[in-house]
N, C-alpha and C positions, 0 to 999 in steps of 0.2 A: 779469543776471549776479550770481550772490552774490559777495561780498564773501570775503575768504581769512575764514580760521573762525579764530577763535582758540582758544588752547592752554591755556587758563587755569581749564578744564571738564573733568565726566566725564562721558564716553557713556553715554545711558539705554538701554537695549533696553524696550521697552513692548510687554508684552504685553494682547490681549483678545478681548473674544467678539462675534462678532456673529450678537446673538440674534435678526436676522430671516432667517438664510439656516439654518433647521433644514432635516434630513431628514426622510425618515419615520420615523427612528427617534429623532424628537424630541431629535436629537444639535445643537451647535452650533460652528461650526469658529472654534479659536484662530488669528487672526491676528497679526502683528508688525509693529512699525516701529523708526525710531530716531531719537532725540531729543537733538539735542547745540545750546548758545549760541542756543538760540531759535529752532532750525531743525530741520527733519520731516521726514524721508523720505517716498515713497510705503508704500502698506501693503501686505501681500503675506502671502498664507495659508501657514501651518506644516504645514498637509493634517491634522492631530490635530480631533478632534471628541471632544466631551463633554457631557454632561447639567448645561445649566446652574447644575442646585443646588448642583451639587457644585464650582462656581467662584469661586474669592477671590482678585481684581483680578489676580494673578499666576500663581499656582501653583492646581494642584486637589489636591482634598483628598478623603476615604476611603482604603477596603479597597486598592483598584487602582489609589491614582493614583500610586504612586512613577515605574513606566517613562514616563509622561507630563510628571510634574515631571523627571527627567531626561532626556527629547528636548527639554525647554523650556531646560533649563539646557547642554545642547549647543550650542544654539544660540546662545542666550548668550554660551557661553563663545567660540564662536568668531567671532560677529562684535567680540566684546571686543578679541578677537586681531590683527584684522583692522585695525581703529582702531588700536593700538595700532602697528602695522607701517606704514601711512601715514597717521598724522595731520599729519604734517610737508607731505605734498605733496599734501594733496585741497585741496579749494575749498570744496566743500560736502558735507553728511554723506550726500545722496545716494550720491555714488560709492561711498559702504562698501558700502549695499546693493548696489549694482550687482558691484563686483569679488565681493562673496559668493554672488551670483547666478550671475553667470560662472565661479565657480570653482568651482561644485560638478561631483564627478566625472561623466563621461559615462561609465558602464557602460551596454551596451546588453542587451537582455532576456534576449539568447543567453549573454550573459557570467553575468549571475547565473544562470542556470539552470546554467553549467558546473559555476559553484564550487557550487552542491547538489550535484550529481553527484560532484565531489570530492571534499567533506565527507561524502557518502553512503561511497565507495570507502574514506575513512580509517577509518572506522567499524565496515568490516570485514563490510558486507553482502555478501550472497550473487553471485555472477558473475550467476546470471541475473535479479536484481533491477536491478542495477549494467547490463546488457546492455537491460534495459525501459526504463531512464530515458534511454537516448541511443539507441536504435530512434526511440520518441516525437520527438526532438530532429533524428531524420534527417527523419523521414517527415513530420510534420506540425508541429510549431515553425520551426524555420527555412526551411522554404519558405513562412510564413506571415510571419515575421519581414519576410521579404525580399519578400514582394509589398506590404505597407504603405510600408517603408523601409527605405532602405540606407545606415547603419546605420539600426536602430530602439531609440533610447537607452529606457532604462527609463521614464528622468522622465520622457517623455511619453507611455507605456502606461495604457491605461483601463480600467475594466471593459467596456466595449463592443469593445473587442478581444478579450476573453474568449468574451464574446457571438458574435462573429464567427467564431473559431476553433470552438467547441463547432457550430457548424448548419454548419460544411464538413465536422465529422468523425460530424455525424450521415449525411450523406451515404455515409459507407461503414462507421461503427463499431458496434458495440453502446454501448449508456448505461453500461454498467457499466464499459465500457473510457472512454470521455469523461469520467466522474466519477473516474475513477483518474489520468487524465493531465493533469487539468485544477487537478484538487489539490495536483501536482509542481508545476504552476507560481505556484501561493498558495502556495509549502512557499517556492521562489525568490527571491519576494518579501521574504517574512516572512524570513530570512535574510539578506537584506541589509539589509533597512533595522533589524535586530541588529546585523551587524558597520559599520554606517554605514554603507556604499557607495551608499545612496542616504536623500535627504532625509526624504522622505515614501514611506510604503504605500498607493499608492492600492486592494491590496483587501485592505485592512484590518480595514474593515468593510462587505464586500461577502458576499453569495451568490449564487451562481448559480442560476439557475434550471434544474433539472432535472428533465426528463419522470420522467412516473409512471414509477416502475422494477418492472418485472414480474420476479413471484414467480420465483426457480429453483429446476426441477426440476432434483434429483438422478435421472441415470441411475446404473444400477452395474446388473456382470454377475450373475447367479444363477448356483448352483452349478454346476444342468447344461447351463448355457451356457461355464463355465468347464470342466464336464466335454467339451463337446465339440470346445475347442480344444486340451485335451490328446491325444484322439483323433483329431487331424490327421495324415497321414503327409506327406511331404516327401521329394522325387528330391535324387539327388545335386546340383544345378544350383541349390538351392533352400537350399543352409545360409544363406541371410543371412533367409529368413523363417521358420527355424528357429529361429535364434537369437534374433530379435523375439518370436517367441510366447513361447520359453522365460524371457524378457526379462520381459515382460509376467505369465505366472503368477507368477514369484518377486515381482512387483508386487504380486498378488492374494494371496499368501501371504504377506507382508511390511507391508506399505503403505510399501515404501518409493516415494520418488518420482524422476524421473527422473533431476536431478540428483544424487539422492545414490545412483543406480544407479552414476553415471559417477564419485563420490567414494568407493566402498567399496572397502577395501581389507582382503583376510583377517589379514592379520596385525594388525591394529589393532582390526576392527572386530568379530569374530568369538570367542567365545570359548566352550568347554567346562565342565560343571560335571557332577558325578554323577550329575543327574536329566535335565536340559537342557540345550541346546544352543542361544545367544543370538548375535542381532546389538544392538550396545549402540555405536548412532550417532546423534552430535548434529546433528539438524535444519537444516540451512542457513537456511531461511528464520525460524526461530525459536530457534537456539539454545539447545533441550530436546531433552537425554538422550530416543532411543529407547529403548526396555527392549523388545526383538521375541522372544517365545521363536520359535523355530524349528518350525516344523510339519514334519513327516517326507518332506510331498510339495518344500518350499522346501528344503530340505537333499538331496535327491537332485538339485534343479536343480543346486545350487550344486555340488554334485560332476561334475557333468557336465560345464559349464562350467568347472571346476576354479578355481573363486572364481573369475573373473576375468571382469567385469561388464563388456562394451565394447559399448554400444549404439551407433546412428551417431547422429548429426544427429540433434535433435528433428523435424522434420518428416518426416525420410525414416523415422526409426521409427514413426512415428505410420501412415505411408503403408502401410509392412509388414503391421503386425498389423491392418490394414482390411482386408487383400487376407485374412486369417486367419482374419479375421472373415465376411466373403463366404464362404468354403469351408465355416466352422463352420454357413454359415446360422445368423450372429448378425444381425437386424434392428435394430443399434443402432450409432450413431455415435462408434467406439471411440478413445481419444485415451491419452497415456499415464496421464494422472493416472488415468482412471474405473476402473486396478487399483486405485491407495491408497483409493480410496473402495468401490472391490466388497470389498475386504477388511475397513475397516470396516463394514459394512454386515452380512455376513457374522457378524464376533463378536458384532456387539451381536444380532441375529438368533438367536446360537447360546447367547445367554444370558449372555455376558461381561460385566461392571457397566461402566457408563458411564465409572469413574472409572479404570478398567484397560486399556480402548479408548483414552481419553485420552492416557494413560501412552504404549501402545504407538504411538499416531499422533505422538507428538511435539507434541500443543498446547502452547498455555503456559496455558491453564486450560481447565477443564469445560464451561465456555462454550459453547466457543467448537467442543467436541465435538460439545453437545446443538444448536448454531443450525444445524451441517451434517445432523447424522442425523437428527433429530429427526422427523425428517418420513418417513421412509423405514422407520421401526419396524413391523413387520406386528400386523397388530390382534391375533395372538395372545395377545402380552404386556397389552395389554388386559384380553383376554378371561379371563385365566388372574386377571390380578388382581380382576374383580369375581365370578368362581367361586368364589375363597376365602372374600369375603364375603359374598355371596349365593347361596347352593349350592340348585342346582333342587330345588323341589321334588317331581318326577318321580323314581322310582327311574331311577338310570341303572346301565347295564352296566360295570363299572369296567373300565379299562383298561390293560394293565401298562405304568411309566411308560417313555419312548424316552429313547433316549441322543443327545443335540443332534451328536455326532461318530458316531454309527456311521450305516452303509449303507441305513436302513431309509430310509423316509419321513418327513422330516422340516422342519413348517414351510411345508408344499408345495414344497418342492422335496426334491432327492437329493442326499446330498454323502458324500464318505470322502477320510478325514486317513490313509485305509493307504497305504503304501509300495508 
């Protein structure tokens, strides 16, 4: 039995390192205890790791170690707190640790993943951004939550639960989808243990390991695949896949995408000028200004429709203009984005500079243009640029130059911007 502690002292919080438990990343984890009238608590890790050199008996020290000296001085401060509220009625300086142990909040892993979701919604992200993060959260987080345990508090989430979750959802997902959902839940993390809500990150300094990730091809339509869904006829029985295909080319003449098919609105978004006629709509998913001039065949859609863009459901329009696809004897797997990409694909194709295409797709930079097209550019423009500098030496027949918009042949394939 200790003996009552006396009052006549001040509580030490003692921090340090113990340099035989490194990782592999030659990291070493700060532990704690407490030290009051000649008496020691048990010791117990802070989950923080750092590179030795950079440690002085207390505090770390460089470029990055402010957030680290303040989780050390949170703690600090609040087992200070803690002494200070029952030094009257403990025994021994154990029980601080103990009621500070006990009394850290139990948030369980579904709770911080809600409040991202929250903080995402405040933020002012897109519906179907804000719609991906809690799909994830139906379908495979919380039925994952809940077959470990019920509840499953944070503090006792590993990275081998991560591990775990990632090889159930290779079982039916693509990588790119797992690497996207997987990083929602390091996004969870890392947000609580900012706003406190939990002690430690344990993946902090964690990676996942992810399969090779294969290359993607960009599909996208060509012109006179685009021409021969325009030359689809349709019974009276048949407007709802009428209105998908018509859906779908103002797509291919736009790039707009599907969500901001369901957000246009003529009187805001549309407007006339003496030469041209624009759609001038800010991107949902990146908030950049469209700047879309209007081509002559996407402006007789839009009269057609009489402005007013109501496609159904993403899946059941996706299902529509497949069936469209089928009839065109298009042999490609048509979905709605692969108009905003047949459209890019299209200008930069027809000779539009990269940084104009950018503009009209709504990136937020050049980038991130060139990492999607980039691959899809036909070797013409190539070929056009080392003819300038190295021009055959063969007499050639010259040839009168073609206009990238008129009706001829052009690029290998056929296209016309007439009415």
């Amino acid at each position: 039995m200790y003996s009552k502690v006396k009052k006549n002292r001040f509580m030490n919080v003692v921090f340090y390192l113990r340099r035989d438990l490194n990782n592999s990343n030659r990291l070493s984890v700060i532990y704690w205890y407490l030290s009051y009238n000649g008496q020691r608590s048990k010791k117990y890790s802070t989950g923080v790791r750092v590179d030795a050199k950079f440690w002085r008996k207390s505090y770390v020290t460089g470029e990055n170690a402010k957030p680290i000296n303040d989780a050390l001085n949170n703690i600090r401060a609040d087992l200070t707190d803690l002494f200070n509220a029952y030094k009257d009625a403990i025994v021994s300086i154990q029980e601080i640790a103990d009621i500070y142990n006990n009394n850290q909040e139990h948030i369980t892993v579904l709770g911080l993943y809600d409040d991202l979701t929250d903080r995402k919604s405040s933020e002012n992200w897109s519906d179907g951004t804000i719609k991906s993060y809690k799909s994830f959260r139906r379908v495979w987080l919380a039925p994952y939550c809940n077959s470990v345990s019920t509840p499953f508090y944070a503090h006792t989430f590993r990275p081998k639960h991560l591990e775990e979750l990632a090889s159930k959802m290779r079982e039916h997902c693509k990588e790119e989808f797992i690497r996207k959902s997987l990083s929602k839940v390091k996004a969870a993390f890392n947000l609580g243990f900012a706003m406190e809500k939990i002690k430690t990150n344990p993946l902090n300094n964690y990676r996942l390991f992810y399969a090779e990730r294969d290359k993607k091809e960009y599909v996208y339509l060509t012109p006179n695949e685009i021409e021969s869904l325009e030359n689809l006829k349709f019974s009276n029985k048949e407007t709802h896949l009428e209105l998908a295909r018509d859906l779908f080319l103002i797509q291919c003449y736009t790039s707009l995408s599907f969500n901001e098919l369901i957000g246009f609105d003529a009187n805001e978004h549309y407007k006339e000028t003496d030469n041209w006629k624009w759609i001038l709509q800010k991107r949902g998913k990146t908030d950049v200004l469209q700047q879309i001039p209007l081509l002559p065949k996407a402006e007789k859609l839009l009269q057609k429709l009489k402005f007013k863009l109501n496609p159904s459901v993403n899946h059941r329009y996706n299902e529509y203009i497949r069936i469209c696809a089928y009839r065109a004897r298009i042999d490609k797997h048509l979905h709605s984005h692969l108009g905003r990409i047949s459209c890019g694909a299209f200008l930069l194709n027809s000779g539009i500079s990269l940084e104009v295409v950018s503009r009209v797709l709504g990136h937020t930079n050049i980038n991130q243009t060139e990492r999607v097209y980039a691959r899809i550019l036909d070797n013409w423009r190539v070929k056009d640029e080392f003819t300038k500098v190295f021009p055959s030496q063969e007499p050639q027949v010259q040839q009168p130059p073609q206009n990238p918009f008129s009706t001829t042949q052009n690029f290998g394939f056929t296209y016309s911007y007439s009415k």
